[in-house]
N, C-alpha and C positions, 0 to 999 in steps of 0.2 A: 504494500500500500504506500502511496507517494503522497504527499500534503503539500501543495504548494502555493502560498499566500504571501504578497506581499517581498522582503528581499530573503525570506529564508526559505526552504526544501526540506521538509524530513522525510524519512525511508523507514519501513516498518516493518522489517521480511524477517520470514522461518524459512529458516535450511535446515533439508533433511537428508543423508545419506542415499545416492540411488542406486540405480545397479548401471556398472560399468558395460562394456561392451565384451562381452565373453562372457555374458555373466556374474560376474563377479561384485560385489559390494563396493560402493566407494571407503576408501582407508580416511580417516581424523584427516592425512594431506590432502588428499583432493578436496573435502570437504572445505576445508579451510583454504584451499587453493581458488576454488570457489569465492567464496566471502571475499576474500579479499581483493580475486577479480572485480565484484559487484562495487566493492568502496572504493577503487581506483578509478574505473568507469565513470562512477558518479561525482566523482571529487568529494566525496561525503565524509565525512567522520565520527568516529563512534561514539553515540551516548552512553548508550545501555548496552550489554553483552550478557546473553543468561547463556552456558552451554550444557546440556542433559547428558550426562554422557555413566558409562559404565565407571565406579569408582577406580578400580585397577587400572584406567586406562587415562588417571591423570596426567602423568608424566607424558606419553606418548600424543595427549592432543596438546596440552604444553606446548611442548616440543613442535609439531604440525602448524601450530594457531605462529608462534616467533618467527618459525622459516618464511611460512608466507607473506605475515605480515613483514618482515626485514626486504621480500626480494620485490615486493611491491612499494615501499616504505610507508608501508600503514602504520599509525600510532594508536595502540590498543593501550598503553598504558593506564591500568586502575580501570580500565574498564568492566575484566571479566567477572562474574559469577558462576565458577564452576559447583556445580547439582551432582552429587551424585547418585545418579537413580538408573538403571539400567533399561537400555529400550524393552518395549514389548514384543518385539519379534526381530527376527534377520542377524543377522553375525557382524553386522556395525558393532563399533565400540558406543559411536553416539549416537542418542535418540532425535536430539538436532538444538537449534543454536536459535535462539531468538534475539534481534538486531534491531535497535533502536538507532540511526544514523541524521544526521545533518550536515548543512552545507547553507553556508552564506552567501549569498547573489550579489553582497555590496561589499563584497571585500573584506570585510570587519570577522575578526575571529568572533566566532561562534561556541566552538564545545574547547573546553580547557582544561585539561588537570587538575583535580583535587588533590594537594598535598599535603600530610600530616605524619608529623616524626620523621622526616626525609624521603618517605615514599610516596608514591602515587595510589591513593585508596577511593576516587572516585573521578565521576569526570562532569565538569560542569556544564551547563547548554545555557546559552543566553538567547532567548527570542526578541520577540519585538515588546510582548506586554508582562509576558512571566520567564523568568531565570530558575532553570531546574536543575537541583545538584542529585546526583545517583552516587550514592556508595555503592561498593560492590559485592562486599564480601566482608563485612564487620562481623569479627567475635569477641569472645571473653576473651580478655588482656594475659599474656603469653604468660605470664610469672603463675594466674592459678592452677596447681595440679589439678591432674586426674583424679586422684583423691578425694578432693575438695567435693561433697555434695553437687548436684547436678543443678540443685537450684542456684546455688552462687555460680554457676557456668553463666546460666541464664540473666540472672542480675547482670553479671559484669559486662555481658554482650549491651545488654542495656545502655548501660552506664555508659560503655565507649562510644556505641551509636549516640547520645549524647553530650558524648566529649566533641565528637568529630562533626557535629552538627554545629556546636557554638563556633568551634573553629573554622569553620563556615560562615559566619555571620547567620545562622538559623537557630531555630529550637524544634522540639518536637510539633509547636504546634504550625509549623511548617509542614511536615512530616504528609504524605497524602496516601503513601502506598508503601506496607514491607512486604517480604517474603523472608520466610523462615524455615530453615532446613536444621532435622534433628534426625540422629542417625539412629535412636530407640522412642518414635515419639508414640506408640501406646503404654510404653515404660513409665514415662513420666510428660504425661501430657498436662495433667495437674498442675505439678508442680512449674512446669513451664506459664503457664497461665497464671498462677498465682504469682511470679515473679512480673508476670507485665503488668497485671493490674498492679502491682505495686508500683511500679515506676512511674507508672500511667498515674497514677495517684499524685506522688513523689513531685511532679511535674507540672501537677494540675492538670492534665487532660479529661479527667473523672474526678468527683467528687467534690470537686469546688465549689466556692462563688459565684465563679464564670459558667457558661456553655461550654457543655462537654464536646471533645471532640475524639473521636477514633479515627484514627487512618483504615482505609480498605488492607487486607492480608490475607497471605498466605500462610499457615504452618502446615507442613507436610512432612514428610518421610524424606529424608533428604541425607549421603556419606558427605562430610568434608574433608578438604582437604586439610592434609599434618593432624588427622585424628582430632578436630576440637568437638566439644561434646554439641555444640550448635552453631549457625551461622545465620547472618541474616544480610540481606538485601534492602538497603534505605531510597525511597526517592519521594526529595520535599521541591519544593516550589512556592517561591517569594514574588511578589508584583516588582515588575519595573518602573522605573518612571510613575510612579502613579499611577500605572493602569488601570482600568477597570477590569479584570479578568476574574471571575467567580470560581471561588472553590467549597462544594457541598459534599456532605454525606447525602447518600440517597440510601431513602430506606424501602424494604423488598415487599411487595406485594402480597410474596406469597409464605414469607417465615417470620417470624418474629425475629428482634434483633439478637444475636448473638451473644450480648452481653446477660443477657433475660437468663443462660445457661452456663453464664461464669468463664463465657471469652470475651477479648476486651478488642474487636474489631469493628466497625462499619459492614458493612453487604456490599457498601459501592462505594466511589467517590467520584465526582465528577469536575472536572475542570475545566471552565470555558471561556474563551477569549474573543478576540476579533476574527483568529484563523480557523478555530475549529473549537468542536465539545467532543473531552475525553473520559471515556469512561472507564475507570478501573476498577473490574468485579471483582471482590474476594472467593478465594477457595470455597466454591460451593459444593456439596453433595446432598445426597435425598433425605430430606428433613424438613417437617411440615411445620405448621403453622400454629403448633402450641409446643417446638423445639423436640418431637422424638423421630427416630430414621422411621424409615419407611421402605417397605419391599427387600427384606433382608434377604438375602440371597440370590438375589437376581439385577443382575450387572446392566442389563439393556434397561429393566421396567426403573432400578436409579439414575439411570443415564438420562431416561426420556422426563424423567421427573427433575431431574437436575438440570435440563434445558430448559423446560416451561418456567423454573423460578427466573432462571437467569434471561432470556425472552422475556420476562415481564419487569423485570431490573433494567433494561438497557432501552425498553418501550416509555419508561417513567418517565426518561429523559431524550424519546424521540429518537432512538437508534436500534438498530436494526442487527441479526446473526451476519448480514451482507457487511455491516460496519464494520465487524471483525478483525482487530490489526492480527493481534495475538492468541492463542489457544493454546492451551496446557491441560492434561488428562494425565491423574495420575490413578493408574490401576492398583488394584491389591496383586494380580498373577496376572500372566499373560492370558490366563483360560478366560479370562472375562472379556478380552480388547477385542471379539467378534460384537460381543451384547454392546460394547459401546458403539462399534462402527455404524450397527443400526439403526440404534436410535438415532445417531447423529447426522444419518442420510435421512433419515424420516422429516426430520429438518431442514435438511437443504444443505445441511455443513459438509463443505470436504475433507474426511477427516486426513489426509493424504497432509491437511495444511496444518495440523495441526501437532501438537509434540506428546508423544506419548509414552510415558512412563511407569514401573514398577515402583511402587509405591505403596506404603501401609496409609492410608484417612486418621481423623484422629477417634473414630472408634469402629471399636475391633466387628461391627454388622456392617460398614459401610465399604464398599467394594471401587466405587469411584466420586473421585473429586474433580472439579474442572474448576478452572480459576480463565480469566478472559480480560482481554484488555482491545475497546470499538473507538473509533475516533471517526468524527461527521465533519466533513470539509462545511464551514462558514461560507453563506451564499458569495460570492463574487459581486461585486458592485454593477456586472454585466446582469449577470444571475437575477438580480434586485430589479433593475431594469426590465428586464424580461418579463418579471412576474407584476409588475405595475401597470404594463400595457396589456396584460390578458383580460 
């Protein structure tokens, strides 16, 4: 998906492993030989970087994502979040690579490095009305062991993510969208939740004075890399200049909110400007509207039930499954990714676009999650025209 408005271009694309000529699976190189084609092509630059990929097979797309990026001279720096979740079918290492990319039409740098303790830990985007920083890959602070309780893992990821935010010039209540990957999350999903409500707290986002705010989220089943007990993925968003650009939670038609059952997210969040309205869904799966699952044991009838919510979440705000930048499915086994593909053709969705992973839900009946991120190009001043004279 391409967005272009005004002097900036963004790019929105999934890359997925194909099959080669003889057969054969595309390797992490070609993959990434790929990508990197695409962002030299475009002259674009990367915001956002998620890559799905088999955990064992960190080092080797590592290694694949620098070569190609070096011989094309892409700067991925503090871009990536590597997932480790294993595809649901084919002998790829990865299940695919979701690409957030830009590019300035008036010369003016655009996306920049976020720097903290002398590395590059995210990468910033400046548009015309809102400036968005993406961390990548924030966790607990390297000095706590293994040891250490699981809930201080989760605090201190916290904590950082709100160190690296002030250092930012942001706070949480910038904050619009995380994703969180834990390598045992029906182990301790609890305790993971009860760590954010506290920060959440800690921070004011909850239980204040003020209006509450949640960011939209992800937590899933997710390996990190160097073993830490969790990781998470930050992206906030500040106005420029005095913009007008609006940033809401939307809440879901068809579930009650998430907090209602002692998680501390949004269902959606929505961001809108002069270029476009963005929609970012939380990790949805089949759970109705007084918070218990539904259709336990049947992967396509949660599928088709975790479309219609998220269908009537993206309808709140006038978008559409055709809006669709991003798509994420994470399965409990590969046995279930026929029941999804079903439901999701019953829809209209190609699941071919979508990124499909092995994956445990945060509870142990629910068999798929989908999490979704739609953006609606802002009419054109041509557009506006058009529709004045009908």
């Amino acid at each position: 998906m391409e967005i272009a408005r005004g002097p900036v271009r963004e790019y929105f694309v999934t890359f997925r492993p194909g099959v080669k000529l003889g057969g054969s699976m595309e390797t992490a190189e070609d993959l990434y030989g790929r990508i990197a084609e695409f962002l030299a092509g475009a002259g674009a630059e990367i915001v956002q970087e998620r890559c799905y990929a088999d955990p064992a097979a960190y080092a080797e797309v590592a290694a694949a994502r620098a070569g190609a990026f070096e011989r094309r001279k892409i700067d991925g720096e503090g871009a990536l979040c590597f997932v480790g979740e294993a595809p649901c079918e084919g002998s790829a290492a990865i299940a695919g690579v979701q690409l957030w990319a830009a590019r300035g039409e008036d010369g003016k740098p655009r996306v920049t490095p976020l720097i903290a303790d002398g590395r590059p830990v995210g990468r910033r985007f400046r548009g015309e009305s809102l400036c968005y920083a993406a961390f990548s890959c924030v966790g607990p602070r390297p000095e706590l062991g293994p040891d250490r309780p699981r809930g201080e893992h989760a605090l201190s990821m916290f904590s950082e993510a709100g160190r690296l935010l002030e250092g930012a010039g942001l706070g949480y209540r910038d904050v619009i969208r995380t994703w969180i990957y834990v390598p045992e999350l029906l182990g301790w999903y609890d305790e993971f939740n009860a760590a954010r409500r506290r920060v959440f707290s800690e921070v004011g986002l909850i239980g204040g004075a003020g209006a509450s705010w949640l960011p939209a989220s992800t937590g899933i089943q997710g390996r990190c890399p160097a073993g830490r007990a969790c990781t998470m993925g930050v992206l906030a968003a500040s106005r420029a200049n005095g913009a007008s650009a609006r940033v809401e939670m939307v809440a879901s038609p068809g579930q009650c909110e998430a907090f209602d059952y002692g998680s501390a997210f949004s269902r959606a969040v929505e961001v809108c400007d002069d270029r476009s309205s963005r929609m970012y869904v939380s990790g949805t799966a089949s759970i109705d509207a007084g918070g218990s699952s539904v259709h336990a044991g049947d992967a396509e009838r949660q599928t088709a039930h975790t479309l219609d919510v998220i269908r009537e979440l993206l309808a709140a705000r006038g978008h559409t499954f055709a809006d669709v930048a991003h798509l994420t499915a994470f399965i409990k086994g590969p046995e279930h990714l026929e029941g999804f593909r079903r439901a999701a053709a019953r829809e209209g969705l190609d699941s071919r676009l979508a990124v499909e992973t092995v994956a445990d839900v945060c509870r142990p009946e629910l068999l798929v999650e989908i999490e979704a991120m739609s953006v609606r190009a802002a009419p054109s001043a041509a557009d506006e025209r058009r529709a004045a004279r009908r």
